[in-house]
Backbone as JSON, one array per atom type, in Angstrom:
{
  "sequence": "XXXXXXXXXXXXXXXXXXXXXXXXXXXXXXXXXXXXXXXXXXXXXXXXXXXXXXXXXXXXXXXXXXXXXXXXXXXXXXXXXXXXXXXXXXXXXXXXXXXXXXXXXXXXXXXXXXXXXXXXXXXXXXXXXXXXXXXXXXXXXXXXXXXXXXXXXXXXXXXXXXXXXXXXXXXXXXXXXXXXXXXXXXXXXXXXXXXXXXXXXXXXXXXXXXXXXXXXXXXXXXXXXXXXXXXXXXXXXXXXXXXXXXXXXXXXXXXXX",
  "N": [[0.84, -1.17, 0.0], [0.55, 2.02, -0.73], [1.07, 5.79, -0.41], [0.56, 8.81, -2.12], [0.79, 12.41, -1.96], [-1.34, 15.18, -3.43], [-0.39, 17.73, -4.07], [-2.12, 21.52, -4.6], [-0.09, 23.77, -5.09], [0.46, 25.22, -1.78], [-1.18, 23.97, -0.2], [-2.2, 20.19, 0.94], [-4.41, 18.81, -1.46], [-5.62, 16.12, -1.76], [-4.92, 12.82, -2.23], [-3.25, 9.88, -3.93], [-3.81, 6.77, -4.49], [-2.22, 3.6, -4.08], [-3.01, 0.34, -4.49], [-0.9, -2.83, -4.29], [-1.16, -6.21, -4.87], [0.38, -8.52, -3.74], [0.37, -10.89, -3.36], [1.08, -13.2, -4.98], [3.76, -12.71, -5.6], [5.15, -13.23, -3.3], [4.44, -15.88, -2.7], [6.26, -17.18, -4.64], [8.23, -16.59, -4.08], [9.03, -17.84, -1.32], [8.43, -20.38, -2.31], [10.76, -20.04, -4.41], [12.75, -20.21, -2.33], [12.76, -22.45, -0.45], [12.71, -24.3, -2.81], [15.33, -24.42, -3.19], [16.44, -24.83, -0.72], [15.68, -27.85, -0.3], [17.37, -28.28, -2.45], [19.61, -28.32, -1.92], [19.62, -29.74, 0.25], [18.98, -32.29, -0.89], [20.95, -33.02, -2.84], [23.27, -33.05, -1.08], [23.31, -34.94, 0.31], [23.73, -37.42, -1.25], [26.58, -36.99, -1.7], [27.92, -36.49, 0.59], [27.65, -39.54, 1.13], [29.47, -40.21, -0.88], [32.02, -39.36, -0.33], [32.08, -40.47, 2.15], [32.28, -43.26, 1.83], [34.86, -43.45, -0.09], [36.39, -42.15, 1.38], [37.14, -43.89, 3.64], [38.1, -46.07, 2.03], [40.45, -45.1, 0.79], [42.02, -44.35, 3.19], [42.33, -47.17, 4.05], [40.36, -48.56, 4.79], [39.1, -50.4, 4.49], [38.57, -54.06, 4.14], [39.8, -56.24, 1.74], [37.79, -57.8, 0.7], [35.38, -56.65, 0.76], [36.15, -53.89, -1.14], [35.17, -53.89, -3.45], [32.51, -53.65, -3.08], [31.69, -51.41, -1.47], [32.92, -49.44, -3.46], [30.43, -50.09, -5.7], [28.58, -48.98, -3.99], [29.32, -46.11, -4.19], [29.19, -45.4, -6.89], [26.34, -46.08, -7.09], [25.49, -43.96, -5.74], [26.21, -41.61, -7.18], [25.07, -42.02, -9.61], [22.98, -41.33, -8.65], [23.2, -39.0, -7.4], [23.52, -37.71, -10.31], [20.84, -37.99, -11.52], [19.27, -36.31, -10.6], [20.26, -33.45, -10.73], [20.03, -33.78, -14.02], [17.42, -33.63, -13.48], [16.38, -31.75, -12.28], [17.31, -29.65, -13.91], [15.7, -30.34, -16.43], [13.36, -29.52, -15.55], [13.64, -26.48, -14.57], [14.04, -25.94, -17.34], [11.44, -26.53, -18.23], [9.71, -24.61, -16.39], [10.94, -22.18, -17.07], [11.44, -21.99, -20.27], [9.07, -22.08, -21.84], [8.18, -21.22, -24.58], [10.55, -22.39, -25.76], [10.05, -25.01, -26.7], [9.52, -27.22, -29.24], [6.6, -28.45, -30.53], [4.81, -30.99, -32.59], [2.86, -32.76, -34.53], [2.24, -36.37, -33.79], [2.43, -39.85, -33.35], [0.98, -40.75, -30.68], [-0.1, -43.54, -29.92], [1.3, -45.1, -31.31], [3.86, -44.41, -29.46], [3.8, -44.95, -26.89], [2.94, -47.9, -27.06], [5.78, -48.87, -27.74], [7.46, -47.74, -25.29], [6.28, -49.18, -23.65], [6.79, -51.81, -24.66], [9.59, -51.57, -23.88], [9.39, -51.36, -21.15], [8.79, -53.51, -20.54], [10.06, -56.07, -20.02], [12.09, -55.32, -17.54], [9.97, -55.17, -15.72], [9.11, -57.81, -15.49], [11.0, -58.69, -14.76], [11.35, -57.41, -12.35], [9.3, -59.22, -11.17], [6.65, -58.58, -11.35], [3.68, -58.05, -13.58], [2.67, -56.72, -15.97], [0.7, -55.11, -17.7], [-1.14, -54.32, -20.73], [-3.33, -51.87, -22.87], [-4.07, -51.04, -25.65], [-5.53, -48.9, -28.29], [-5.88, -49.75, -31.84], [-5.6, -48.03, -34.22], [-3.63, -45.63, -34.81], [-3.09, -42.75, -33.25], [-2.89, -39.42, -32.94], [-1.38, -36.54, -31.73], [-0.65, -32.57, -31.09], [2.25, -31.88, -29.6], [5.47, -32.55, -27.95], [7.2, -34.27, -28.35], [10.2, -35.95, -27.32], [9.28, -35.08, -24.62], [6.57, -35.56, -23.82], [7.27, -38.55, -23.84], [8.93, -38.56, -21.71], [7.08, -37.64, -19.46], [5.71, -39.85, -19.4], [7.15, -41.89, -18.62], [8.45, -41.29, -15.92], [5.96, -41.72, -15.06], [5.61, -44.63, -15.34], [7.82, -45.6, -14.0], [7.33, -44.72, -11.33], [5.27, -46.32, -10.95], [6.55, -48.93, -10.85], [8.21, -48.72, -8.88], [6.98, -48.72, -6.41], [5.51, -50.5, -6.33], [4.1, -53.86, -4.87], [5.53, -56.76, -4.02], [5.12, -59.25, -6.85], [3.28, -57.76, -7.92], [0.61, -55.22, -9.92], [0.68, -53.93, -13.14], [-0.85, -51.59, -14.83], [-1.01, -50.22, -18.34], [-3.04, -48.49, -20.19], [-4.69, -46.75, -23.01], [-6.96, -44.5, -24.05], [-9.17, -43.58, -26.14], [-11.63, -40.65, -26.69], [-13.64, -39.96, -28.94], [-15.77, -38.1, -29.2], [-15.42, -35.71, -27.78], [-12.35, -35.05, -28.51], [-10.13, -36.41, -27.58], [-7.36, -38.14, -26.0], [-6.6, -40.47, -23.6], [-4.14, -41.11, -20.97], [-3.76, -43.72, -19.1], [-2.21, -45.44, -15.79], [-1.98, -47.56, -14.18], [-1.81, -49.13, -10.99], [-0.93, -51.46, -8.73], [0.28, -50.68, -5.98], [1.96, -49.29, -2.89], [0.29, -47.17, -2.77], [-1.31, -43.77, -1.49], [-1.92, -41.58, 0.75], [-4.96, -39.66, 1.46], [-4.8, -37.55, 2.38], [-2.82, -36.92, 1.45], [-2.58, -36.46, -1.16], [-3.11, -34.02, -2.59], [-0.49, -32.78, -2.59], [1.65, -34.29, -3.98], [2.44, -33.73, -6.64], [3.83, -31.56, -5.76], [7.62, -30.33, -5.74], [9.97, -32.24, -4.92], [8.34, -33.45, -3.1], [7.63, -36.21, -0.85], [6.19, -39.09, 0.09], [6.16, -39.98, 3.52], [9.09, -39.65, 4.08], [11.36, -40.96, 4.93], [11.12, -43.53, 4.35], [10.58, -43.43, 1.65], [12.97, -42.86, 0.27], [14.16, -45.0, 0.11], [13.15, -46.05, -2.5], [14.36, -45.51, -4.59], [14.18, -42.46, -7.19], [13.93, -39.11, -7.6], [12.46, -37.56, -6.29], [11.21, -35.41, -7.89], [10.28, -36.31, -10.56], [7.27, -36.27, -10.41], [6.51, -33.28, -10.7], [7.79, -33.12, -13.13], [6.32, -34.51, -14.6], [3.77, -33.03, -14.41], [4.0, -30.29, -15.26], [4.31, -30.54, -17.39], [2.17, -31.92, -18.38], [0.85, -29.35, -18.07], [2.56, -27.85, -20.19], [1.21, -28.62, -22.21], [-1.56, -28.34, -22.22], [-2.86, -30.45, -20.68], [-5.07, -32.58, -18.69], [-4.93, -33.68, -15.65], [-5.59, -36.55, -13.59], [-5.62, -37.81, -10.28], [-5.89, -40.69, -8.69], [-6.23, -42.74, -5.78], [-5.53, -45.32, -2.76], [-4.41, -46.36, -0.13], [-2.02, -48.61, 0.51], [-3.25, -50.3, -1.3], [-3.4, -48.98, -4.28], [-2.76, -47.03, -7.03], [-3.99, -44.95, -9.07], [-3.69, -42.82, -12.14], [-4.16, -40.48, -14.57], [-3.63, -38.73, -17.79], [-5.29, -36.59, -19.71], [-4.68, -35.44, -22.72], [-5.79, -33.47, -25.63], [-6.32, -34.35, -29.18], [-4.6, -34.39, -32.21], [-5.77, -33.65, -35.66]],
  "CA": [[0.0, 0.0, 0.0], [1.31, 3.22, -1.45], [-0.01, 6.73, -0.76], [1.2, 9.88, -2.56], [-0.46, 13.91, -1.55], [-1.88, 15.38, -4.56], [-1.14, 19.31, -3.47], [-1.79, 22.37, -5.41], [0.28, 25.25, -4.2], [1.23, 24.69, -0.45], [-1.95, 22.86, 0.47], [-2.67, 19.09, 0.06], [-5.91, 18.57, -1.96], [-5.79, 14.84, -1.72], [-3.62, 11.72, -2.72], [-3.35, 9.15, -5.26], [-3.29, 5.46, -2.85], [-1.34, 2.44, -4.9], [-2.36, -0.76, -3.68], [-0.36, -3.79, -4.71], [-1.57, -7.45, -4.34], [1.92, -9.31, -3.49], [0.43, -12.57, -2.61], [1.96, -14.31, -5.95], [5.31, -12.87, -5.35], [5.83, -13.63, -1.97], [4.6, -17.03, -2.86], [6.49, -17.22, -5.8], [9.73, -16.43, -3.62], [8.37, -18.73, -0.32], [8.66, -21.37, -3.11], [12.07, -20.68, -4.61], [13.51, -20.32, -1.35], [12.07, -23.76, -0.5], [13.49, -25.37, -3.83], [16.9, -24.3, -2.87], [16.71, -25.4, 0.42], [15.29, -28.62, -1.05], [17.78, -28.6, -3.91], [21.03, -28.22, -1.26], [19.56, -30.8, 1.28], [19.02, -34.15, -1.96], [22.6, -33.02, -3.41], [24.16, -33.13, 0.3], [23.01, -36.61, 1.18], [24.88, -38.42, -1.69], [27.77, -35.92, -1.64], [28.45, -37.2, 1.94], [28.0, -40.97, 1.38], [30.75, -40.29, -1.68], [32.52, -38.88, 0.79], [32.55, -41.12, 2.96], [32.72, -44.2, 1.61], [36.0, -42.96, -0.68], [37.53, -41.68, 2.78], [37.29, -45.33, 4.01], [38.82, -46.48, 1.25], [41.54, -44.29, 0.5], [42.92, -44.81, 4.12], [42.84, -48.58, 3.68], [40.07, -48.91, 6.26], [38.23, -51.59, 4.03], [38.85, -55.09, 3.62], [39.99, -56.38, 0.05], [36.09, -58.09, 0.17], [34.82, -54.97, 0.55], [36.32, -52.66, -2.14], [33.74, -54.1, -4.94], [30.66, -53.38, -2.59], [32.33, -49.87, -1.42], [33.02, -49.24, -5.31], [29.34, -50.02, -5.85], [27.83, -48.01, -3.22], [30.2, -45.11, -4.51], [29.04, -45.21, -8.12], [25.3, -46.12, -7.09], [25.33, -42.45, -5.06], [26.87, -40.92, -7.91], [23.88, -42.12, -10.32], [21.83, -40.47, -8.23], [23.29, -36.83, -7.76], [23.71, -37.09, -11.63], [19.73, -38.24, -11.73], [18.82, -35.05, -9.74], [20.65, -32.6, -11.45], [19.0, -34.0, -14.88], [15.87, -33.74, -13.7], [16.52, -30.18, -11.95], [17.78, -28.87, -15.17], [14.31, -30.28, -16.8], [12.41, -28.71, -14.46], [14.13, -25.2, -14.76], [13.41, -25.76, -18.83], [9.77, -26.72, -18.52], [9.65, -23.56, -15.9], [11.23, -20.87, -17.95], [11.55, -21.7, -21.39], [7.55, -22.91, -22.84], [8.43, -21.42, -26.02], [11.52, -23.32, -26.56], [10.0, -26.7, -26.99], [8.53, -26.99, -31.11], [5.75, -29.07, -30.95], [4.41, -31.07, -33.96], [1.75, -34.17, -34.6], [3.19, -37.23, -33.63], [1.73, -40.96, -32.52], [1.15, -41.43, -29.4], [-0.1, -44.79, -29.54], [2.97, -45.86, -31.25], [5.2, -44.13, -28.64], [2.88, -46.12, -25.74], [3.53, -49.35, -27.82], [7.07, -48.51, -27.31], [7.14, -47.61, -23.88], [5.61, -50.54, -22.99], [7.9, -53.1, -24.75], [10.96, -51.07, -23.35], [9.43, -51.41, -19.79], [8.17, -55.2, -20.22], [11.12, -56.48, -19.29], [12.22, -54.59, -16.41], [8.97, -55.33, -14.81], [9.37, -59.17, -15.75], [12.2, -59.16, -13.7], [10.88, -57.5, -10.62], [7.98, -60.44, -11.09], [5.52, -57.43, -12.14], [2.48, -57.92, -14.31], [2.57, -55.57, -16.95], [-0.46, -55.47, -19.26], [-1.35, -53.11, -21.93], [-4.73, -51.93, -23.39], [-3.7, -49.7, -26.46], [-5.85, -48.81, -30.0], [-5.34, -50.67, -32.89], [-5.73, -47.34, -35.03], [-2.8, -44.6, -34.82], [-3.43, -41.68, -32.21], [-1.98, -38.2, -33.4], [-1.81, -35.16, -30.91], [0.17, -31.94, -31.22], [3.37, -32.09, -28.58], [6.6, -32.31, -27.59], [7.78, -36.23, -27.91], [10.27, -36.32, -25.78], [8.42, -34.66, -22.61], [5.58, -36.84, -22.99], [7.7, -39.33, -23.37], [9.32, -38.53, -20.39], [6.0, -38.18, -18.97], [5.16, -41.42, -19.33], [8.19, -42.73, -18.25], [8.16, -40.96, -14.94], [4.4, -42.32, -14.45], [5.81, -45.78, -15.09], [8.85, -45.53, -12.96], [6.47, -45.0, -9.94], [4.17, -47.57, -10.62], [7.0, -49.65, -10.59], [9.42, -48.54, -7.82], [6.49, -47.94, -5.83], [4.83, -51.66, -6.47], [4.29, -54.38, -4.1], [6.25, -57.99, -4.54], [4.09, -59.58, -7.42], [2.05, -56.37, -7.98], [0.2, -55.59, -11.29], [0.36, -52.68, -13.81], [-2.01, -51.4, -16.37], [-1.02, -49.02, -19.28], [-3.78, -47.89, -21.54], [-4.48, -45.05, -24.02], [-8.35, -44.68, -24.7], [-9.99, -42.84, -27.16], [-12.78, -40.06, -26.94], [-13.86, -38.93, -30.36], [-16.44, -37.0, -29.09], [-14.62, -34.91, -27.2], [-11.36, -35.27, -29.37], [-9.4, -36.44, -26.15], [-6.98, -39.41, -25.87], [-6.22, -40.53, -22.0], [-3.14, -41.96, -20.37], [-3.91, -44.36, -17.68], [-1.41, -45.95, -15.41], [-2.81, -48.0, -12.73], [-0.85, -49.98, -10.37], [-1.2, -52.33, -6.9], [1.3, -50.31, -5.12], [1.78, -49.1, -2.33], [-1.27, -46.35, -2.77], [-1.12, -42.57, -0.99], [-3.23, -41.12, 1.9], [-6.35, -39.13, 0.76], [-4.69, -36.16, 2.56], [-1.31, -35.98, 0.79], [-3.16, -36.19, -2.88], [-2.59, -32.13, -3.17], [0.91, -32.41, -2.82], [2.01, -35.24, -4.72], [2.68, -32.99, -8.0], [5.26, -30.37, -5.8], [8.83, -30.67, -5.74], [11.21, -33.12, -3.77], [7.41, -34.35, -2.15], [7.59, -37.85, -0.88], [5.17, -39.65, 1.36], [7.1, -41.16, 4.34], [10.12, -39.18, 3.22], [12.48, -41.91, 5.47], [10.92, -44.99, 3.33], [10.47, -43.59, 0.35], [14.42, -42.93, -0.72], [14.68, -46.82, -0.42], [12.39, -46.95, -3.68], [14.78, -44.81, -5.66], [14.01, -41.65, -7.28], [14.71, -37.88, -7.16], [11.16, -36.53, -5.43], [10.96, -34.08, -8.92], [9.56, -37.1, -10.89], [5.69, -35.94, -10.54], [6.79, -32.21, -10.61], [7.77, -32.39, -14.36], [5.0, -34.75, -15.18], [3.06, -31.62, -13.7], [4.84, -29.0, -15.71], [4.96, -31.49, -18.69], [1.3, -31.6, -19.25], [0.28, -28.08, -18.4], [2.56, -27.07, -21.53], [0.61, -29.83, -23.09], [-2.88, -28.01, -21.94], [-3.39, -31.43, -20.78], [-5.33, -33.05, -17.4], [-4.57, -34.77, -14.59], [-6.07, -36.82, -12.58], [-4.75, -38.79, -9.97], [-7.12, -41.72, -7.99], [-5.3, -43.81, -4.93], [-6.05, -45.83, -2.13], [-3.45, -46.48, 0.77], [-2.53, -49.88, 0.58], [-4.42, -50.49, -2.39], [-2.73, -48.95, -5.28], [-2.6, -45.89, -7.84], [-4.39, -44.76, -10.67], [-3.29, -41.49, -12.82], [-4.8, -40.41, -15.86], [-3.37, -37.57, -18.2], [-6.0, -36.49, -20.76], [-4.58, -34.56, -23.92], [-6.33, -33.61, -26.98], [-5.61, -34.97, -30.11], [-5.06, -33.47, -33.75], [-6.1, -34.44, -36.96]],
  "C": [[0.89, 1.23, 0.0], [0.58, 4.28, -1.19], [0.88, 8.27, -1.13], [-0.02, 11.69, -2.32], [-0.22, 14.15, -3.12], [-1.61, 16.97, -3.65], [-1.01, 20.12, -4.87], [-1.77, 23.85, -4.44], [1.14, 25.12, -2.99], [0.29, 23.56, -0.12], [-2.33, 21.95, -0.57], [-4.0, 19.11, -0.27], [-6.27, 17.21, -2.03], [-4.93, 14.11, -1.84], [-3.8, 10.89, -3.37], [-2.96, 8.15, -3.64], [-3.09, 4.28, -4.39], [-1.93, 1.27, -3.97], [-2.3, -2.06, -4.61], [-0.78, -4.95, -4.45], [-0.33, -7.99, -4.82], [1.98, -10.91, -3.15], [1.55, -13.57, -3.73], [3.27, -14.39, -5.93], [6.22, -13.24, -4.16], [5.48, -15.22, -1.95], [5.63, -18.24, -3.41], [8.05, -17.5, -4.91], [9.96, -17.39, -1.93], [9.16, -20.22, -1.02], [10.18, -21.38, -3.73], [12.86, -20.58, -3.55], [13.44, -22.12, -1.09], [12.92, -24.87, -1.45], [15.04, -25.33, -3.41], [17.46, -24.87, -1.69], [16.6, -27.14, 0.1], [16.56, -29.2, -1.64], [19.01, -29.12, -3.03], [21.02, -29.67, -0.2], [19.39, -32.27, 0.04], [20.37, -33.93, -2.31], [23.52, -33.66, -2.0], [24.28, -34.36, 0.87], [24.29, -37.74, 0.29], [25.95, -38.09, -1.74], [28.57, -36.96, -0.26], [28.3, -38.67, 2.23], [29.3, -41.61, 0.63], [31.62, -40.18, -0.79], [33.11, -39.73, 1.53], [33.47, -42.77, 3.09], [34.24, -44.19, 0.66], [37.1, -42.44, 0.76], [38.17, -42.67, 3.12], [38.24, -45.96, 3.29], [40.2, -46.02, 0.86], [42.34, -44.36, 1.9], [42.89, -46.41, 4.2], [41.62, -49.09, 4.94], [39.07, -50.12, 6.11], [38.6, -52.45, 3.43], [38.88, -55.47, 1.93], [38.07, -56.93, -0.86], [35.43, -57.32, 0.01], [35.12, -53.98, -0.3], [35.03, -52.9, -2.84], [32.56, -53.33, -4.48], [31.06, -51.68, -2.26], [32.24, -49.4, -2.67], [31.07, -49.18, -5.74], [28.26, -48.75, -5.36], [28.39, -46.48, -3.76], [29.4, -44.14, -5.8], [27.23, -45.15, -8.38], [24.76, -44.3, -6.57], [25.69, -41.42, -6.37], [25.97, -41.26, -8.85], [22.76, -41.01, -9.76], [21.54, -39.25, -8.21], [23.07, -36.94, -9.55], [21.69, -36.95, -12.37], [18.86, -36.74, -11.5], [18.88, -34.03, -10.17], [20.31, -32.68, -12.82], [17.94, -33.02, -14.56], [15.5, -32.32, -13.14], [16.44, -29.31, -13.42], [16.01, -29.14, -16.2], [13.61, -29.5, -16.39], [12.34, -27.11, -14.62], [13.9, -24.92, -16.66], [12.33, -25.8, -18.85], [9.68, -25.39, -17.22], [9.93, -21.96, -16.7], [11.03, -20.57, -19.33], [10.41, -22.29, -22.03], [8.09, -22.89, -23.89], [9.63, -21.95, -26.64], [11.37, -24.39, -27.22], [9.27, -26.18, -28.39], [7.44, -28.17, -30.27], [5.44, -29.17, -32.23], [3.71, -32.43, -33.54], [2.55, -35.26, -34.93], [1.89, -38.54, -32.98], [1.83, -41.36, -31.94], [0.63, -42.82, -28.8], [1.05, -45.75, -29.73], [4.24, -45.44, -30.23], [4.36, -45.37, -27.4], [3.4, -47.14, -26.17], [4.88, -49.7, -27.54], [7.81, -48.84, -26.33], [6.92, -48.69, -22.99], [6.49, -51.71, -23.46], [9.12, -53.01, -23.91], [10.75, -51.7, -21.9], [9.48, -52.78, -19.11], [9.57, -56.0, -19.25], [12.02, -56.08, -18.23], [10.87, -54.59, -15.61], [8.88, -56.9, -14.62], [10.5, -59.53, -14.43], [12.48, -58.62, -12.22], [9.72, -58.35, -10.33], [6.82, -59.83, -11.1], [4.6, -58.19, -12.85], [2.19, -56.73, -14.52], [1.14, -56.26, -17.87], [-0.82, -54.05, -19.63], [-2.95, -53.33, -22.56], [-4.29, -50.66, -24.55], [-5.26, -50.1, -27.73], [-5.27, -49.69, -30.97], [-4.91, -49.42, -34.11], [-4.47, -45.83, -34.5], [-3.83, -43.34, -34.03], [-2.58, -40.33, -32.19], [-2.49, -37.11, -32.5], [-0.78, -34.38, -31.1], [1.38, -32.14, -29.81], [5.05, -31.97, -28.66], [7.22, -33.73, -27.58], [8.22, -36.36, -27.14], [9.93, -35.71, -24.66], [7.57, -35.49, -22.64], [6.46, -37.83, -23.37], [8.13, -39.47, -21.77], [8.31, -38.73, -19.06], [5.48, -39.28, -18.55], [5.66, -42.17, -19.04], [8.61, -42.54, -16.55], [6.86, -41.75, -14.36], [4.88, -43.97, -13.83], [6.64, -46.53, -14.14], [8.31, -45.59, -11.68], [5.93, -45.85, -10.04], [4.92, -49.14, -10.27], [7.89, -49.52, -9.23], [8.23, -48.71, -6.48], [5.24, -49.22, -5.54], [5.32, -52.48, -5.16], [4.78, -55.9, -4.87], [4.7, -58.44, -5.28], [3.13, -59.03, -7.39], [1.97, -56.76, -9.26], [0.71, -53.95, -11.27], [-0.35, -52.9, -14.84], [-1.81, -50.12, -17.24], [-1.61, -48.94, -20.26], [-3.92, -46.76, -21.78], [-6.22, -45.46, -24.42], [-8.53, -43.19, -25.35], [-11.01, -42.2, -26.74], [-12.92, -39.59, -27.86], [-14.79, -37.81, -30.02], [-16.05, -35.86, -28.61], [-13.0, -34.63, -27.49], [-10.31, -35.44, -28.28], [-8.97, -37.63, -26.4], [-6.35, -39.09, -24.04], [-5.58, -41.49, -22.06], [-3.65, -42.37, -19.28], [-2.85, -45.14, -17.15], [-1.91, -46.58, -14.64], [-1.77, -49.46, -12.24], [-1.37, -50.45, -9.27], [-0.25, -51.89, -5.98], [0.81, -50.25, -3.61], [0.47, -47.77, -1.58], [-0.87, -45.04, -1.45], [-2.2, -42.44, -0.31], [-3.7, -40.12, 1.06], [-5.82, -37.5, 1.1], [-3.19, -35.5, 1.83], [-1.46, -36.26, -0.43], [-2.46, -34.95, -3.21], [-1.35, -32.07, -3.31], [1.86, -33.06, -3.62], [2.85, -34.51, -5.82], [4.42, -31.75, -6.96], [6.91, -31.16, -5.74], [9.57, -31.47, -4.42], [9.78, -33.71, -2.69], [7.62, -35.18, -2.42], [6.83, -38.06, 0.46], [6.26, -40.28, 1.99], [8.57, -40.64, 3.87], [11.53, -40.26, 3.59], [12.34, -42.97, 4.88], [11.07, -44.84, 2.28], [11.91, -43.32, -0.82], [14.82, -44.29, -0.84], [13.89, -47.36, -1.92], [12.9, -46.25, -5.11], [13.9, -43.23, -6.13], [14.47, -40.51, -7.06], [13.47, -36.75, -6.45], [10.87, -35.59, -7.02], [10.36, -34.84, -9.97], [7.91, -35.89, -11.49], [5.9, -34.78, -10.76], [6.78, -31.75, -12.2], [6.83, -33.03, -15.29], [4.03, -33.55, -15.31], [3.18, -30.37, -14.63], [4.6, -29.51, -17.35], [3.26, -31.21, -19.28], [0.53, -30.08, -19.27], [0.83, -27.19, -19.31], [1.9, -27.79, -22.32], [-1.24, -29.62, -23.14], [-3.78, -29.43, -21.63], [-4.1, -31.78, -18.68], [-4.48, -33.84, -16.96], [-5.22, -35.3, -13.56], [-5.63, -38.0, -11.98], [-5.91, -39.48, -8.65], [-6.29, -42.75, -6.96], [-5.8, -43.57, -3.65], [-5.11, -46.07, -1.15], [-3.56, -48.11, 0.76], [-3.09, -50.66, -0.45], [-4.14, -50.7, -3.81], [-3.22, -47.32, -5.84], [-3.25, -45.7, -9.03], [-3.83, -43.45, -11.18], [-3.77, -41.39, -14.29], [-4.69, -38.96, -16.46], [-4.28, -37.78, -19.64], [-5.27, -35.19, -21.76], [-5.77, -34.69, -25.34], [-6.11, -33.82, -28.17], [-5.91, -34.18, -31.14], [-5.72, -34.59, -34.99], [-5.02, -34.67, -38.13]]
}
């Protein structure tokens, strides 16, 4: 709130009053404070297991059986910062730069098709049940390939990391002509989210159970650029889960001709 006198002469005749609504920027700056704090505390964790475990080693303080698994743990931490910083750097592109990405009409049933062979086997071998429900008929929407790819690869990544021993998944693509809409569904037997931490799911570095959930891999920013991914994509989201239970998610885009 701003107020300026309006005089003519010596005396004031009134004032001009400014007032500012600041809620977005103090949100705006709430939030990148937040990410940074965020950003410094996921970097810091594997930083200091490099760290440590290389200390160990380098003074001789680990048995010859032990280098390999040391070595492992080393290189597994070091996947991870590099995972983070990726997916940061995404994040900061789908944040700043919309108009960088081209979009053009592309088939997204054949990328699904894809997607799904790529994953088959990596779900095979956590003893998963993968099944697929796609179109038989080509599915063209304007976009960005690889983000929804990425999209969709993020979705799947949870449904798997995030599955119970001999869980299922379900990836279909349905059709609305009437409404010229194709929908991504993911649906899984996981481990399923409380009803009250739905809203947050989509922000940054959120994780339910934040002490369990770094044992299932990931970088927390996952859902964040799904998030980011379809609102340059003017696309929905809706996300359906049960604690215990399992996960549904369903991104609706519209399709071209």
């Amino acid at each position: 709130l701003m107020a300026t006198p309006i005089s003519k002469k010596v005396s004031p005749t009134g004032c001009t009053i400014l007032v500012l609504d600041i809620t977005e920027k103090v949100k705006s700056e709430k939030m990148r404070r937040e990410f940074s704090a965020n950003v410094s505390h996921e970097l810091k964790t594997p930083l200091q297991a490099i760290s440590g475990y290389s200390e160990l080693l380098m003074n001789g303080l680990v048995s010859d059986d032990d280098i390999v698994e040391f070595a492992k743990k080393i290189n597994s931490e070091s996947l991870r910062m590099s995972d983070l910083i990726n997916d940061i750097i995404k994040l900061s592109q789908l944040d700043e730069q919309y108009d960088v990405f081209k979009k053009e009409s592309f088939d997204i049933n054949q990328l699904c098709k894809e997607l799904f062979e790529r994953y088959k086997p990596i779900t095979e071998k956590k003893r998963l049940d993968f099944t697929s429900d796609f179109p038989k008929n080509p599915l063209n929407i304007n976009g960005v390939p690889f983000l929804i790819e990425e999209m969709i690869s993020n979705l799947i990544d949870n449904a798997i990391n995030y599955n119970k021993p001999n869980g299922s998944i379900n990836f279909s693509l349905i059709e609305n002509k009437k409404s010229k809409n194709v929908e991504i569904i993911i649906s899984d037997t996981g481990i399923g989210i409380p009803e009250d931490e739905l809203p947050r799911v989509f922000e940054r570095f959120y994780r339910i159970e934040k002490s369990k959930s770094r044992d299932f891999g990931g970088t927390g920013i996952g859902l964040a650029i799904v998030k980011h991914t379809a609102q340059l994509h003017n696309a929905s989201i809706n996300i359906d889960s049960e604690l215990g239970v399992g996960t549904t998610i369903k991104i609706g885009i519209e399709t071209s001709d």
